[in-house]
C-alpha positions in Angstrom: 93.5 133.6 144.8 95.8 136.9 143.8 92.1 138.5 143.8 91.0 137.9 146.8 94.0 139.0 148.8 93.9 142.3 147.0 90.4 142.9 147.2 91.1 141.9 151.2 93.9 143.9 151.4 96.5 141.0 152.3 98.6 142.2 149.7 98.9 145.4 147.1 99.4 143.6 143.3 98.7 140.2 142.1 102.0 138.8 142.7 101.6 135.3 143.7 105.1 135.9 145.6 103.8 138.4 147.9 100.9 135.0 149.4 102.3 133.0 152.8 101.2 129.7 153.5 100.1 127.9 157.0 101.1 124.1 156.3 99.6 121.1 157.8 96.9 123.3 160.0 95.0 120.1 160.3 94.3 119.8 164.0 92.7 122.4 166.5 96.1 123.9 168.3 97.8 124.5 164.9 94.7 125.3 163.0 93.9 127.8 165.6 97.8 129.2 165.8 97.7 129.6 161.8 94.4 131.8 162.2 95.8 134.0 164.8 98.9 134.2 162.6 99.7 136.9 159.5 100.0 133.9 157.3 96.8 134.3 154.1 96.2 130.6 153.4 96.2 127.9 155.0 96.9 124.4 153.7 95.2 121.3 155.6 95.1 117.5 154.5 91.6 115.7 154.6 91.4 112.1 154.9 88.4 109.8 156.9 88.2 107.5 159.4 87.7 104.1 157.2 86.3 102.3 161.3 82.9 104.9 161.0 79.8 103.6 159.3 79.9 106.8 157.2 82.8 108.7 156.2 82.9 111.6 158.1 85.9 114.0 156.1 88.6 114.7 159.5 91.8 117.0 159.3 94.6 114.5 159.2 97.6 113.6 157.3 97.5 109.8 156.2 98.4 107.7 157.4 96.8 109.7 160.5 92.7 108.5 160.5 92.0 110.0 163.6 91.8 114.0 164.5 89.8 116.2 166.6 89.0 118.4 164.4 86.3 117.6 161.3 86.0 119.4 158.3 82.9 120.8 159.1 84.6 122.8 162.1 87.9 123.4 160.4 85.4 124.9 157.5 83.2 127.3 160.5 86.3 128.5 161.9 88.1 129.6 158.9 85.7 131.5 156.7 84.9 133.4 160.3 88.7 134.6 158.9 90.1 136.0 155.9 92.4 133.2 155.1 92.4 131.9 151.9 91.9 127.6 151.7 93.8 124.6 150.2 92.8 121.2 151.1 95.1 118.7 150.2 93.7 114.7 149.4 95.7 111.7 149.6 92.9 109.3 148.5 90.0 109.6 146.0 87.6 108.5 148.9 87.9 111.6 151.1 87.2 113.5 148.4 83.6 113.0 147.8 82.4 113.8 151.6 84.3 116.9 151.5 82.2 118.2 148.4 79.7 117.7 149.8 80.7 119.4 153.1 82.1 122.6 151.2 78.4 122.5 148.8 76.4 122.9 152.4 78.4 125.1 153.8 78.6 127.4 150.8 74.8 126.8 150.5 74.4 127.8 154.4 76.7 130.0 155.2 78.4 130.9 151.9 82.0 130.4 151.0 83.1 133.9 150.1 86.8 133.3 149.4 89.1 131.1 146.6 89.2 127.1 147.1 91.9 125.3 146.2 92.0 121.5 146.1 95.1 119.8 145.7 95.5 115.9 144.2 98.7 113.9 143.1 97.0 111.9 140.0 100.3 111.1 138.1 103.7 109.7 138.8 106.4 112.5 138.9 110.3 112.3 139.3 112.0 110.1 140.7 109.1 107.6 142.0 108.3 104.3 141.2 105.2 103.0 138.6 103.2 101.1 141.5 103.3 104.3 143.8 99.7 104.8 144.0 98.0 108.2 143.1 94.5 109.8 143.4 92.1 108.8 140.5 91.9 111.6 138.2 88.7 111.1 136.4 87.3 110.2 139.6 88.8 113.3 141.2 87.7 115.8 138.5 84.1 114.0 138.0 83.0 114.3 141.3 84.2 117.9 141.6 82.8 119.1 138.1 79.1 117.3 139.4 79.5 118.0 143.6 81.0 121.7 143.8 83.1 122.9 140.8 83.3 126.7 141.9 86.8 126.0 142.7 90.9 125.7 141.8 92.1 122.7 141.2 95.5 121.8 141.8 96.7 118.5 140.3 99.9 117.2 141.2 102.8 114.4 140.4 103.7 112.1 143.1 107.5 113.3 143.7 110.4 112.1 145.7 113.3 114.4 145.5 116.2 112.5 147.6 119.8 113.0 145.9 121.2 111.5 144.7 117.6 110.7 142.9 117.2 114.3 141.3 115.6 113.5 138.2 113.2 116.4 137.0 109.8 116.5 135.3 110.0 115.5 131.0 108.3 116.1 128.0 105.7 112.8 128.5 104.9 113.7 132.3 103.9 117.2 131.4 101.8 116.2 128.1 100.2 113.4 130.0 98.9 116.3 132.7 98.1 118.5 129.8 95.7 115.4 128.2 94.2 114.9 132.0 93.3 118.7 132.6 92.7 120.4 129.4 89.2 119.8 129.2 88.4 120.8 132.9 86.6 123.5 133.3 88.2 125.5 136.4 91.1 127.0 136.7 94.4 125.0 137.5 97.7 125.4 139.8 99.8 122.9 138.9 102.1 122.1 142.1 105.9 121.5 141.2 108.4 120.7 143.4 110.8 124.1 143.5 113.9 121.5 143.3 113.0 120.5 140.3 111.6 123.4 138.7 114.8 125.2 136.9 116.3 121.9 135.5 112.6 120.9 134.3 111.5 124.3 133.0 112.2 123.5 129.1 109.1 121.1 130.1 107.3 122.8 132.8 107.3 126.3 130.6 105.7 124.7 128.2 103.0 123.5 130.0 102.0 127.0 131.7 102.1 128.1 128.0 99.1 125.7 126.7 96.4 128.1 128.6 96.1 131.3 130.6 94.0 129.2 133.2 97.1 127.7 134.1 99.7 128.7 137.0 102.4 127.0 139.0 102.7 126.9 142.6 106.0 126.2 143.6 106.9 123.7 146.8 109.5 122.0 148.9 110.2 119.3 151.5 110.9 120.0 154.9 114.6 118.5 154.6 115.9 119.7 150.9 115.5 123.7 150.3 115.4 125.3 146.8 118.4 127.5 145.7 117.5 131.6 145.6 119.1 131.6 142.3 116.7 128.9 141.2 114.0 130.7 142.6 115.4 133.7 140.8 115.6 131.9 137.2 111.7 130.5 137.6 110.8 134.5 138.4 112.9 136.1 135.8 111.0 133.8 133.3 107.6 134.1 134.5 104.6 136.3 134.9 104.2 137.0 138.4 100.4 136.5 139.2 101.1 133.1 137.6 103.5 131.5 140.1 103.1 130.8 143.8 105.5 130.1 146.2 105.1 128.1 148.8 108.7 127.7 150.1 110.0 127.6 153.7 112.6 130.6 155.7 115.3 131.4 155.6 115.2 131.1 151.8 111.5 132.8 151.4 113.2 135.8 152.7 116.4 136.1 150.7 114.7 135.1 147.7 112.3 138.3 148.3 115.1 140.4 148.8 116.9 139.5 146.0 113.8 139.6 143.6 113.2 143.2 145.2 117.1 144.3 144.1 116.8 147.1 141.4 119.5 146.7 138.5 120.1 142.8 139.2 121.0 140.4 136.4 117.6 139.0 134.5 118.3 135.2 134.3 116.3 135.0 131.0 115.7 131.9 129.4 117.0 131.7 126.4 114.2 129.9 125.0 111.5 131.7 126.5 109.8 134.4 124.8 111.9 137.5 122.9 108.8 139.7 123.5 109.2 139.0 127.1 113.0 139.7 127.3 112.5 143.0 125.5 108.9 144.2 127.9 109.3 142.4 130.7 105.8 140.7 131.5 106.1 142.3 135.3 106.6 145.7 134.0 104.1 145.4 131.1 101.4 147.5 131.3 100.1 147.6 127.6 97.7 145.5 125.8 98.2 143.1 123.5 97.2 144.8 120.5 100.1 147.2 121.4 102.5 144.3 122.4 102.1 143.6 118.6 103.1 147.0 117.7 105.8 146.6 119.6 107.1 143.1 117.9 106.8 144.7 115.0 109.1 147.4 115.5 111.8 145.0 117.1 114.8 145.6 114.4 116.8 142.8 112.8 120.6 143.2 112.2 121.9 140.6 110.0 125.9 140.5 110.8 128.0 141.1 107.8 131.3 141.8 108.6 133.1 142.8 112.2 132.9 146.3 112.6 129.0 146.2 112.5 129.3 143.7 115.0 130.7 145.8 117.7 129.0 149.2 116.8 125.5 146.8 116.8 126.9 145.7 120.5 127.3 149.5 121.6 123.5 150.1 120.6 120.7 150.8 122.4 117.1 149.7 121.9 115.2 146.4 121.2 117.2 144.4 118.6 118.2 140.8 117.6 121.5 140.2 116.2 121.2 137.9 113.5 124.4 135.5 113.0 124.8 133.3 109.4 127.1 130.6 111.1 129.2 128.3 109.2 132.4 126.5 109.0 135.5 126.2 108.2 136.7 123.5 105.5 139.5 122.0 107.1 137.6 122.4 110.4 133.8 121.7 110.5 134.1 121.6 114.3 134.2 124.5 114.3 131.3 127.6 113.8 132.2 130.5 112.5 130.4 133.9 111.6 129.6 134.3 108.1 130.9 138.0 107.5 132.3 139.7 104.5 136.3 139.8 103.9 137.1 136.7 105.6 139.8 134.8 104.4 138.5 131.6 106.2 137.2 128.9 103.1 133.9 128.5 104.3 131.9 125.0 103.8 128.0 125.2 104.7 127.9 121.9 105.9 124.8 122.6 107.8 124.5 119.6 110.2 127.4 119.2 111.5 127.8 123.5 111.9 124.7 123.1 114.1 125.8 120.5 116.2 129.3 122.5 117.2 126.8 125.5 117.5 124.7 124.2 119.8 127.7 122.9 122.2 129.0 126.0 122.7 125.7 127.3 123.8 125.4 125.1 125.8 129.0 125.1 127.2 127.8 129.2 127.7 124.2 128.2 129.6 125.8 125.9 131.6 128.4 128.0 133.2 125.8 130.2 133.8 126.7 133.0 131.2 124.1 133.2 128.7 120.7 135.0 130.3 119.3 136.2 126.3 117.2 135.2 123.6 118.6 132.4 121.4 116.7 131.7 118.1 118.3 128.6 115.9 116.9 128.5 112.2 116.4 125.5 110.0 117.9 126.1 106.7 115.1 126.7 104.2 116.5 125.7 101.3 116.1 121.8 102.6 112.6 121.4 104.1 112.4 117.6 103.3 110.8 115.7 106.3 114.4 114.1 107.2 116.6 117.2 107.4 113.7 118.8 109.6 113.7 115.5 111.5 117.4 116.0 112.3 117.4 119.7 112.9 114.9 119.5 115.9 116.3 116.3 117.4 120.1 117.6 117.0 118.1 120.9 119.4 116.9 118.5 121.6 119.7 116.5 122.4 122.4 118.9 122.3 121.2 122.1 123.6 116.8 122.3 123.7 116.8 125.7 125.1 116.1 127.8 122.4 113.2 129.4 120.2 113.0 127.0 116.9 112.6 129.1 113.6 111.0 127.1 111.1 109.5 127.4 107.2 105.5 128.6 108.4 105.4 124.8 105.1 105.5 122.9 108.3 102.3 123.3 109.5 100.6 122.4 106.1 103.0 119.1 106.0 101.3 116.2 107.9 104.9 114.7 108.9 106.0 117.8 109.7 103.5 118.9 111.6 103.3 116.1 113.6 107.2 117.2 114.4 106.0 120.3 115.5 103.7 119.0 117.7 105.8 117.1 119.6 108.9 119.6 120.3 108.7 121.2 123.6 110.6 124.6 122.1 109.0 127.5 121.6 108.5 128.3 117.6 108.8 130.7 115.1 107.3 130.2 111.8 109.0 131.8 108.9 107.1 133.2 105.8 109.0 135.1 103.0 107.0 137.4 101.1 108.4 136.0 97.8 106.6 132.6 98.6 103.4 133.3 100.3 100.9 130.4 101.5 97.9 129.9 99.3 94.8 131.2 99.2 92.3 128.8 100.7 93.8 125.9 103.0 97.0 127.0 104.0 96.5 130.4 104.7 94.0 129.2 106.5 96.3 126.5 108.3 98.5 129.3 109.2 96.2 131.6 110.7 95.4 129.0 112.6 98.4 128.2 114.6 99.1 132.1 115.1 97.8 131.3 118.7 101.1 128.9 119.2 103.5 129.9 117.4 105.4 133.5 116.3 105.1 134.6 113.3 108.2 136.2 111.6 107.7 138.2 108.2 110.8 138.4 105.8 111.2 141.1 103.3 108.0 143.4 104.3 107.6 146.8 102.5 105.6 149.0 104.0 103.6 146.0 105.5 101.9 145.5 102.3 101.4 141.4 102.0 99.4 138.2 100.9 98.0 140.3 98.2 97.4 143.3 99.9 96.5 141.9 103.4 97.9 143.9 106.2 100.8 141.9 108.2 98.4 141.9 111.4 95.7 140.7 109.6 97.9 137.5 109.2 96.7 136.3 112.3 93.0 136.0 111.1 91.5 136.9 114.6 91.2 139.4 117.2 93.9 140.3 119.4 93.2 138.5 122.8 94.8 139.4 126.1 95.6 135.1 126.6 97.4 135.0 123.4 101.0 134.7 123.8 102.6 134.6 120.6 104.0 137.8 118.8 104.8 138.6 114.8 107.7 139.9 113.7 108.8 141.5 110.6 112.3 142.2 109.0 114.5 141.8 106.0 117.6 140.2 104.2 117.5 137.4 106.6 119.4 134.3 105.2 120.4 131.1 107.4 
């Protein structure tokens, strides 16, 4: 869609905050007000009239079955236009007819613009199980065999009516993932902007599992979206992969605000460090050179106080790198592992992480923690049931955060059946005094380069794996859709 409106000139960048939206232009009078309007696309329902001997697709919004306008006219008038088109369906058996309506006219006439088509095929937040939704093998068969030159937007059924605000989880978002991945278009996935901040551990994850995938962000008439939520889901997202399709007065101070120079990024801190250091907005190198830049990211493992605050006084791309532990007569409580400390100190790992992992949380939740936050598993116990407990004392006490992990998990069926199912991003760790094998798990780990980081401990002079260059660690070319990064640096100890 971005594409189109450039090449149109509608807009000057593919920023999917720069496209307006025409809502329900279903009938003539408003279909013919959004053409005449600046607006760039324009969103109408199709539905048909179940009393005709053959379904004929109108413009209507169930449970409306009556309209005086027809697809068929509502398609003529608008590609004499250069709107761009959403049509939304309620039910599995308007969709078929309007295929068929868009093949003939693109066969006749040609449809030179984007086409999205919009579905809810799973239950979202907050709505019952026998809510009924839109078939979604039917939906995506009879695209895929009718007229699959288009963008399909498959929703959730939502309600968002506090003080029912429950957000999107882990299972809603996989079960979209195992519904679209093997669809062959390119897909918007529509989430409601209410929900999109407290959901985005979830939601993040999903935009992550292909660069086909975008969001498009929208609300209810009655309930309107916060700026500083719209500010949090820009600050941690490319732009030409997020839409907005959100209603004044808050459209306008949200693109005010985004446009403030010097502002306040409200990173994630479990989105991606490579992103926090060159922002994906103001990124204009490739990804072979994003890699050279990874690389050259610098590691400062804390040691005693005084580094601390000259480190803090520094310039440049850095990550601070903090041994925490605690003290013997109070595990409670974290402390820094630094030299000269007169504190007894008791690595009693488990519960040190738990009281870690409050505090952030305590910091994200009063809104004062907008950086990077890696959280290491301690590599000296790798069993099955210590990595168990790591990941689910993350995800039930603070989830927001990159996971750094020994790169053995991916070679360990249990493990990696862990890793599978976290939502975080992750970090695998490999020490250059206990390299994978030659054969299988080198293999194994080359293969997972294209979901996880890669951090390299004790490098000198990039010289690895027998020789092997660090980049060559990832076993395959660099690709412009690959969003993971490698990392190098040394002395690390959790």
């Amino acid at each position: 869609m971005l594409d189109f409106l450039v090449q149109s000139g509608e807009i000057s960048q593919r920023d999917g905050l720069l496209a307006t939206w025409y809502h329900r232009a279903n009938n003539k009078s408003e279909m013919t007000k959004a053409l005449e309007s600046d607006v760039m696309i324009l969103e109408a329902d199709v539905n048909v009239d179940p009393r005709l001997p053959e379904p004929i697709p109108i413009m209507a919004h169930p449970p409306a079955i009556t309209s005086d306008n027809t697809l068929d006219q509502w398609l003529d008038a608008v590609l004499a236009s250069k709107k761009g088109i959403k049509l939304d369906f309620k039910s599995l058996e308007s969709v078929g007819p309007s295929l068929d309506q868009l093949r003939k006219k693109n066969q006749t006439v040609g449809i030179n613009r984007p086409v999205w088509l919009n579905a809810d095929i799973l239950l979202g937040p907050n709505v019952p199980g026998f809510m009924p939704v839109v078939n979604a093998t039917g939906f995506f068969l009879l695209i895929e065999q009718t007229f699959p030159d288009v963008t399909v937007s498959p929703g959730w059924l939502v309600t968002y009516s506090p003080p029912f605000i429950a957000t999107y989880t882990r299972s809603m978002v996989e079960d979209m993932y195992e519904t679209v991945k093997n669809v062959s278009q390119k897909v918007t996935f529509p989430v409601h902007a209410l929900l999109a901040r407290s959901g985005w551990e979830h939601i993040s994850w999903l935009l992550r599992q292909s660069p086909r995938f975008s969001l498009t962000l929208w609300q209810g008439k009655t309930h309107h979206p916060t700026v500083e939520d719209m500010l949090f889901v820009r600050d941690n997202s490319n732009p030409a992969r997020v839409y907005y399709d959100i209603y004044e007065p808050t459209l306008s101070a949200f693109k005010m605000a985004a446009g403030q120079t010097g502002r306040v990024r409200r990173f994630y801190p479990g989105g991606d460090l490579m992103d926090f250091f060159q922002p994906t907005q103001h990124r204009t190198t490739t990804s072979e050179s994003m890699d050279r830049f990874s690389l050259d990211v610098r590691w400062f493992p804390l040691t005693e106080r005084e580094y601390l605050l000259l480190q803090l006084k520094g310039s440049g791309d850095a990550m601070l790198v903090v041994n925490v532990v605690s003290d013997s007569s109070r595990p409670e409580v974290p402390l820094i592992h630094v030299r000269n400390t007169n504190h007894p100190l008791s690595l009693q790992t488990h519960d040190v992480l738990r009281a870690s992992l409050r505090l952030l949380h305590a910091a994200y939740s009063q809104g004062a923690l907008f950086r990077p936050v890696w959280v290491g598993f301690n590599a000296q116990d790798s069993s099955p049931s210590s990595c168990e407990a790591f990941v689910s004392s993350v995800e039930e006490l603070f989830p927001h955060v990159t996971l750094v992990l020994p790169w053995s998990v991916v070679v360990h069926r249990h493990q990696s059946s862990l890793l599978e199912r976290t939502s975080q991003r992750v970090a695998l760790r490999l020490r250059t005094d206990s390299p994978p094998g030659e054969g299988e798990e080198l293999d194994t780990l080359r293969d997972t380069m294209d979901r996880y980081d890669l951090i390299v401990e004790d490098v000198m002079q990039d010289v690895i794996l027998d020789g092997a260059s660090v980049n060559s660690v990832m076993g395959h070319p660099h690709t412009e859709s690959r969003n993971t990064s490698l990392y190098r640096f040394s002395d690390w100890t959790f």
